[in-house]
C-alpha positions as CSV (number, residue, x, y, z in Angstrom):
1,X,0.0,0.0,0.0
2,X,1.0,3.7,-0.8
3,X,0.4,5.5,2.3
4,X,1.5,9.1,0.8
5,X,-1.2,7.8,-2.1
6,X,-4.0,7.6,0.5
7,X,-3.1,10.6,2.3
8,X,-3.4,12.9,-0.7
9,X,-6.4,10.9,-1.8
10,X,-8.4,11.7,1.4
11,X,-7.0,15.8,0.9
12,X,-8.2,15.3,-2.6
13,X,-11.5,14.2,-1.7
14,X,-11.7,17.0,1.1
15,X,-10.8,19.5,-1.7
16,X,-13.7,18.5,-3.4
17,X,-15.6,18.8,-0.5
18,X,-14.8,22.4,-0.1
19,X,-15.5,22.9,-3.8
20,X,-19.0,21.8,-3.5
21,X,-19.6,24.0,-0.1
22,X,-18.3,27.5,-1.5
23,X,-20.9,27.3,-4.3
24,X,-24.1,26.8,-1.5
25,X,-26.3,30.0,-0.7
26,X,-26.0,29.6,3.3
27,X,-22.4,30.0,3.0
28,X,-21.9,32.6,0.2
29,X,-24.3,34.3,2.8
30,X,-21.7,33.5,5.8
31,X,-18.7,36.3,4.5
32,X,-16.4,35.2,7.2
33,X,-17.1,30.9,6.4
34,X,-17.2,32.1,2.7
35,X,-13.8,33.7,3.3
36,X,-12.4,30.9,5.1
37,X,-13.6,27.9,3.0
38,X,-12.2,29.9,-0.3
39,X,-8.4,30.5,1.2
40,X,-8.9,26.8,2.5
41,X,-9.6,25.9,-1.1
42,X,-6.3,28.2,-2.4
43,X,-4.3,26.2,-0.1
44,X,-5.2,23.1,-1.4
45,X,-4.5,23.6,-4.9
46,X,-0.5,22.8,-4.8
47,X,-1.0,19.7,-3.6
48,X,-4.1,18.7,-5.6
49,X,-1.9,20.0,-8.2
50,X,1.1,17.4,-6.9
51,X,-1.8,14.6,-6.1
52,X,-2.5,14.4,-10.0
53,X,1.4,14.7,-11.1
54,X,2.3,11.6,-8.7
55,X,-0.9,9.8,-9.5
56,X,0.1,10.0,-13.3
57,X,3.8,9.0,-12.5
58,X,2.7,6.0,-10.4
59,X,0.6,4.9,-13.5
60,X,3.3,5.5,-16.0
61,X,5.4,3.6,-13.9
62,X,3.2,1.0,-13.5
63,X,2.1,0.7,-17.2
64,X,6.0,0.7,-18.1
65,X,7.0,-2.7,-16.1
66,X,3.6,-4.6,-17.5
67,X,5.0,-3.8,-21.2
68,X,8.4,-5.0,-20.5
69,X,6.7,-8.1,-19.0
70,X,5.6,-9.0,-22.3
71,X,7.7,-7.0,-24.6
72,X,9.9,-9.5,-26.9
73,X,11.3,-6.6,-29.1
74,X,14.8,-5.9,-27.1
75,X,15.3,-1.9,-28.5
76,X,11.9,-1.6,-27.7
77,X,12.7,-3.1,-24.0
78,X,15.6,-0.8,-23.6
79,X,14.0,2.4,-24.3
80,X,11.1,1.5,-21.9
81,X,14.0,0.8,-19.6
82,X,15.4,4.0,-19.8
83,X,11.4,5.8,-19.8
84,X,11.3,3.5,-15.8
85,X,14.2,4.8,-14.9
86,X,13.2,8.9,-15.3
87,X,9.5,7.8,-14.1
88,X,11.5,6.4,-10.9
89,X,13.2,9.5,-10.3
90,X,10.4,11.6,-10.9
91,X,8.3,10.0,-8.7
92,X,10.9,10.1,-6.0
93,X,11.2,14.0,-7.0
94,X,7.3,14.2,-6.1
95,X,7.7,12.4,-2.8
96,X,10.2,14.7,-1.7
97,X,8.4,17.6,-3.0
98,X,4.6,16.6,-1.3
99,X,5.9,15.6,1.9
100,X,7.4,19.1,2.3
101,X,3.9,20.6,0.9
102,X,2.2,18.6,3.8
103,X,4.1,19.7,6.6
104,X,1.7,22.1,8.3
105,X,2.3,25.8,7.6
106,X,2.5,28.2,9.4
107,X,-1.2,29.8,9.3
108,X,0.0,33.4,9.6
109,X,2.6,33.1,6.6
110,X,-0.4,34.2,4.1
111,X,-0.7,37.6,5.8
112,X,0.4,40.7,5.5
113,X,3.2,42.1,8.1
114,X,3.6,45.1,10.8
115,X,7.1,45.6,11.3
116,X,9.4,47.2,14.0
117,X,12.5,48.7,13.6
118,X,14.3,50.4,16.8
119,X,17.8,51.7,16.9
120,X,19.6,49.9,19.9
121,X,23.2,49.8,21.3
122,X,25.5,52.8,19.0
123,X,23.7,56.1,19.7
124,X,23.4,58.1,16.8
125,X,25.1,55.6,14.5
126,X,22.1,52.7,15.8
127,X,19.8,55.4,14.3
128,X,21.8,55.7,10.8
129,X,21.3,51.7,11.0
130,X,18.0,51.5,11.2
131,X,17.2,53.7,8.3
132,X,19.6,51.8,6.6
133,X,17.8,48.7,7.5
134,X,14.0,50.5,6.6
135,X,15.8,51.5,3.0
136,X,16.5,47.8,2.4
137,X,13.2,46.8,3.0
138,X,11.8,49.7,1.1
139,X,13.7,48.2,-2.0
140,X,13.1,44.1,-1.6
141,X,9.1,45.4,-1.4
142,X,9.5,47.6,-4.6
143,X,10.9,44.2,-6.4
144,X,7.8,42.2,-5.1
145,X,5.3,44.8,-5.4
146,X,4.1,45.2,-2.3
147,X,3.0,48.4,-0.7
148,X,4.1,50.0,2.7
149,X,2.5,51.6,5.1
150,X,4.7,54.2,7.4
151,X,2.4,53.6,10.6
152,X,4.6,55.7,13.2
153,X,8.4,57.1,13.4
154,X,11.0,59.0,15.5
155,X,13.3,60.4,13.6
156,X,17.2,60.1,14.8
157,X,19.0,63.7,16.0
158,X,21.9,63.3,12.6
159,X,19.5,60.7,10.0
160,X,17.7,57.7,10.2
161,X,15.1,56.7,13.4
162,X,15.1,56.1,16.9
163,X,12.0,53.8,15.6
164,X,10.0,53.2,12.8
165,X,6.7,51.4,12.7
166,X,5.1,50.3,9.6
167,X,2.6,47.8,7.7
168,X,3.8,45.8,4.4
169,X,0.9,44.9,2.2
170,X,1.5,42.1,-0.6
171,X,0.9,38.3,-1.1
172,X,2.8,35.8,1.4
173,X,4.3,38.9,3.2
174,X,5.0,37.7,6.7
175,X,6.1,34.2,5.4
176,X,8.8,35.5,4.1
177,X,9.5,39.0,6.2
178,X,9.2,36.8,9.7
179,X,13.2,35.5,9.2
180,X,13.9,39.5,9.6
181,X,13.4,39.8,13.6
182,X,15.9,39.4,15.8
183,X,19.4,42.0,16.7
184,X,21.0,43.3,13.4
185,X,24.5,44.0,14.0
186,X,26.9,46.5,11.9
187,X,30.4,47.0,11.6
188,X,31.6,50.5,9.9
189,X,33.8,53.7,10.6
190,X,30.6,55.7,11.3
191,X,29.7,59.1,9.8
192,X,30.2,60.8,13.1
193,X,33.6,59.2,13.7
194,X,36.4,61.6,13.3
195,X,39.3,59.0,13.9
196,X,38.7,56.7,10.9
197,X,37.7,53.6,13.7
198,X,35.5,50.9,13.2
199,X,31.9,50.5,15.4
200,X,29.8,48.2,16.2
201,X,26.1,49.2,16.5
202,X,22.7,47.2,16.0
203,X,19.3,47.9,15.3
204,X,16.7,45.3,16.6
205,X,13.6,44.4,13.9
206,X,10.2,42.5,14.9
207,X,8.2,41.1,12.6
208,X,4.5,40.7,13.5
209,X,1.2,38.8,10.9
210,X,-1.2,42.0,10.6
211,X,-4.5,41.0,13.3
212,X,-7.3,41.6,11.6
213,X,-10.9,41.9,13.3
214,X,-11.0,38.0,12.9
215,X,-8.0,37.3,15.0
216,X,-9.1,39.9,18.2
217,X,-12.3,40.9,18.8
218,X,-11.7,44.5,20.6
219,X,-14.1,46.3,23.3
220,X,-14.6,49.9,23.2
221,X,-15.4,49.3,26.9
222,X,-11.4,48.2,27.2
223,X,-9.7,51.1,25.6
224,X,-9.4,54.6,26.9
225,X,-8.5,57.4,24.4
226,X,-6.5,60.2,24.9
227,X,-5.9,63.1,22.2
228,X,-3.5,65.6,22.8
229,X,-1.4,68.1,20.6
230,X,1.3,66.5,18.7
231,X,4.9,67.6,19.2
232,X,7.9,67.9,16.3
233,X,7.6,68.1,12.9
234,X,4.2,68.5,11.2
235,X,3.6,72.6,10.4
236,X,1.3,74.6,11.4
237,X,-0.9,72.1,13.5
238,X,1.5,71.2,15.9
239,X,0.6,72.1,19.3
240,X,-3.2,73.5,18.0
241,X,-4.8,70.4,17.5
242,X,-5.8,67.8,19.1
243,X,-4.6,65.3,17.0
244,X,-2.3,62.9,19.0
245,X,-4.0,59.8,19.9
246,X,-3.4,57.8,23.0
247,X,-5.0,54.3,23.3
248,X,-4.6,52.2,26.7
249,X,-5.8,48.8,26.7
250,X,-7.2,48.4,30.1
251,X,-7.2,44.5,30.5
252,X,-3.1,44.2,29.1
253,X,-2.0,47.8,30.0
254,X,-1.0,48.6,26.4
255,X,-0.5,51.5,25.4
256,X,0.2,52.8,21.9
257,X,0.4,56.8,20.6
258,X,0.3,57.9,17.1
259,X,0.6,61.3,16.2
260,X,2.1,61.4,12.9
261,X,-0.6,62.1,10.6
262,X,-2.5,65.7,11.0
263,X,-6.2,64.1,11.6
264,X,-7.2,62.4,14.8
265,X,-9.2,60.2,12.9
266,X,-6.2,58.7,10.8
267,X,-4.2,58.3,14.0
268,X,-7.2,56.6,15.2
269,X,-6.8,54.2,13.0
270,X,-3.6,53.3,13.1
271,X,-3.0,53.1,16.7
272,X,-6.3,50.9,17.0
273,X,-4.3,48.6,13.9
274,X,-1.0,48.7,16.1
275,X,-3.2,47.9,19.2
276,X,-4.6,45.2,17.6
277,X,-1.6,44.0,16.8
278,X,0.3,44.0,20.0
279,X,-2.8,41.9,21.8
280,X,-2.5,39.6,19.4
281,X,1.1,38.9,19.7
282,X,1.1,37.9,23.2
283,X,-1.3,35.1,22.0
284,X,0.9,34.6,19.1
285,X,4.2,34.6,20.8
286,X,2.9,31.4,22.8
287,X,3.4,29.5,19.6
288,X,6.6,31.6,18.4
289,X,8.0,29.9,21.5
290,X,6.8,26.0,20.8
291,X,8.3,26.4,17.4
292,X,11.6,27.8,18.7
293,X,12.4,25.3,21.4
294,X,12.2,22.9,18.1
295,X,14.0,24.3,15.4
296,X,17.1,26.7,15.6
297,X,16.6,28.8,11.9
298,X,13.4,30.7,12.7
299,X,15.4,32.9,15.8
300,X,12.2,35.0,15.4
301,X,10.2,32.5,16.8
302,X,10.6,35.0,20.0
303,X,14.4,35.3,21.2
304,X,14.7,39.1,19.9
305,X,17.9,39.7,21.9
306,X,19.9,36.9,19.6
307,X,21.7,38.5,16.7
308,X,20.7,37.3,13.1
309,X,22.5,38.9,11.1
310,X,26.2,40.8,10.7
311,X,26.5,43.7,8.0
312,X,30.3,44.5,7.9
313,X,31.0,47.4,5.6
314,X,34.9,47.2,5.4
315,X,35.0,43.4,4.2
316,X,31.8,44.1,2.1
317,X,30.3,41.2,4.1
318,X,27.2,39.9,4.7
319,X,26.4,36.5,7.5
320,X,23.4,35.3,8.5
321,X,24.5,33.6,12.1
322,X,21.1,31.1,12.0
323,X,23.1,29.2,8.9
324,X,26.4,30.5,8.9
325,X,25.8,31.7,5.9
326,X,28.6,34.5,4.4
327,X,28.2,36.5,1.4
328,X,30.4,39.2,0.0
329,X,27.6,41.3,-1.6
330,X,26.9,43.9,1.1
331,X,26.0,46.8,-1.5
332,X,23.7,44.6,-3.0
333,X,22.3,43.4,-0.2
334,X,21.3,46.6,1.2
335,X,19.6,47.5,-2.1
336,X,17.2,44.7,-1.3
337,X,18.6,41.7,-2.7
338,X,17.7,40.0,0.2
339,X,15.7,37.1,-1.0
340,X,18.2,34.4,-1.8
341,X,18.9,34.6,2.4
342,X,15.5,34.2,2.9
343,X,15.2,31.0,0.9
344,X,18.0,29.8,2.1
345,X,16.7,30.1,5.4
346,X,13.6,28.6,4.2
347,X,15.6,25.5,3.0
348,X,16.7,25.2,6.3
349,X,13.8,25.5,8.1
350,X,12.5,22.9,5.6
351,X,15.2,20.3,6.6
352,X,14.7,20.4,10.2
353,X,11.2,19.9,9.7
354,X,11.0,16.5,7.5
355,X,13.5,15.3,10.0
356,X,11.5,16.5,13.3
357,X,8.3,15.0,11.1
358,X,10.5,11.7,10.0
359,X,11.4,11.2,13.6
């Protein structure tokens, strides 16, 4: 018996399922159901896709040692020989391929991201970093279309920020983006350094799935708002208006303030999206941790004090400590070629998971 066979035959059957369901009235009247069964559907469709690619090999194969069963005609024999022997590694191909495509997800990867980037240990230079860093991802989102969403910043006293807040909107976006939290360290002779010396300095990143109104349900009765007038750049409003908003989750005691845009209506908005994001990351983190105790790649599955990644300017050098991975490509790197890490990383991840599954 084919046990991988009859797993993807009872997906298969479920897909259909599904199928069937998205098309009846009572659930095309149901948006959130309609909304789930149809991503649920979405899902399937690489490895219904696989299902029929295997399910052809394993009949090609099988239809391949019947005619050299009876086949007298010895060219004939040897070029169905040769035909097994690619349908063999084919189908080995496919195993490899669908066990990896039924290793459960993660069921955030599909959403979009909120990201944090806050200067840490190197003063001003820490600041410089983290614009850097915000620059980089500005330019890897540019090359896969996806948007971003400045939510909050604080600017740095000579360039960059003390902390920068925003949302990235696209396909996939925190399935790949999540492999950027953790310490990012950087080696250079910094702008402000008179004496020609190398620094070190870091900047930490977090990487949060946008909540949606799905994932926390929030109570009006649980908030209290503050406005107030907004300090530092923003023209003639500042200090007049009160546009500020302060929101204080009374159950947690989180508090978020947003005052960069000029209507206390937008900030609104974005500090209940930020707020609604921090409650559900203290659910979320819960699983960060179970993943992290098992696997050693995904570093931000919680630990935010280890250090990912090294940028060192003078050797042009780039090392991703997860994989010990070293690349001499630092200009391009920080122009947002920063996908072949992330797969790499992926790979890895990968690995450690058939094994942990095999085991």
């Amino acid at each position: 018996m084919n046990d991988l066979l009859d797993k993807l035959e009872v997906i298969h059957q479920r897909w259909i399922e599904i199928g069937e369901e998205i098309i009846q009235p009572d659930i095309m009247s149901d948006m959130k159901r309609y909304i789930k069964l149809t991503k649920d559907y979405k899902d399937l469709q690489p490895i219904i896709d696989a299902y029929k690619q295997y399910k052809n090999v394993l009949d090609n194969i099988l239809n391949t040692k019947d005619l050299l069963l009876t086949e007298k005609d010895e060219d004939f024999r040897e070029m169905a020989k040769v035909e097994l022997d690619n349908f063999i590694t084919e189908r080995d191909q496919l195993e490899e391929d669908i066990r990896l495509l039924l290793l459960p997800s993660d069921p955030q990867d599909g959403k979009n991201a909120q990201i944090e980037i806050r200067a840490g240990t190197g003063g001003d230079e820490a600041s410089i970093f983290a614009g850097d860093l915000f620059r980089m991802y500005q330019h890897f989102c540019d090359k896969k279309n996806w948007k971003i969403e400045v939510i909050s910043m604080t600017e740095g006293t000579v360039g960059g920020y003390k902390e920068i807040v925003f949302n990235i909107h696209g396909e996939g976006v925190y399935g790949l983006m999540k492999y950027e939290s953790g310490v990012h360290r950087v080696q250079r002779v910094p702008q402000t350094e008179a004496q020609g010396r190398v620094h070190t300095s870091a900047a930490s990143v977090v990487v949060l799935p946008e909540a949606d109104e799905f994932d926390v349900e929030l109570k009006q009765s649980d908030i209290r708002k503050d406005t107030y007038c907004s300090s530092g750049p923003g023209g003639q409003s500042v200090n007049t208006t009160y546009s500020a908003v302060r929101l204080t989750h009374i159950p947690t005691g989180i508090v978020v303030a947003i005052q960069d845009e000029k209507s206390q209506l937008k900030n609104l908005d974005k500090a209940m999206s930020v707020l609604r994001n921090r409650i559900f990351e203290m659910e979320y983190q819960k699983y960060l941790d179970e993943v992290a105790s098992k696997r050693k790649t995904m570093v931000s599955t919680g630990d935010r004090s280890a250090k990912i990644r090294t940028y060192n300017y003078p050797q042009n050098r780039v090392t991703d400590h997860r994989i010990n991975l070293t690349m001499y490509n630092l200009i391009g790197f920080m122009d947002g070629d920063i996908e072949d890490t992330i797969e790499a990383l992926q790979v890895a991840e990968n690995a450690e998971r058939l094994k942990a599954a095999v085991v």
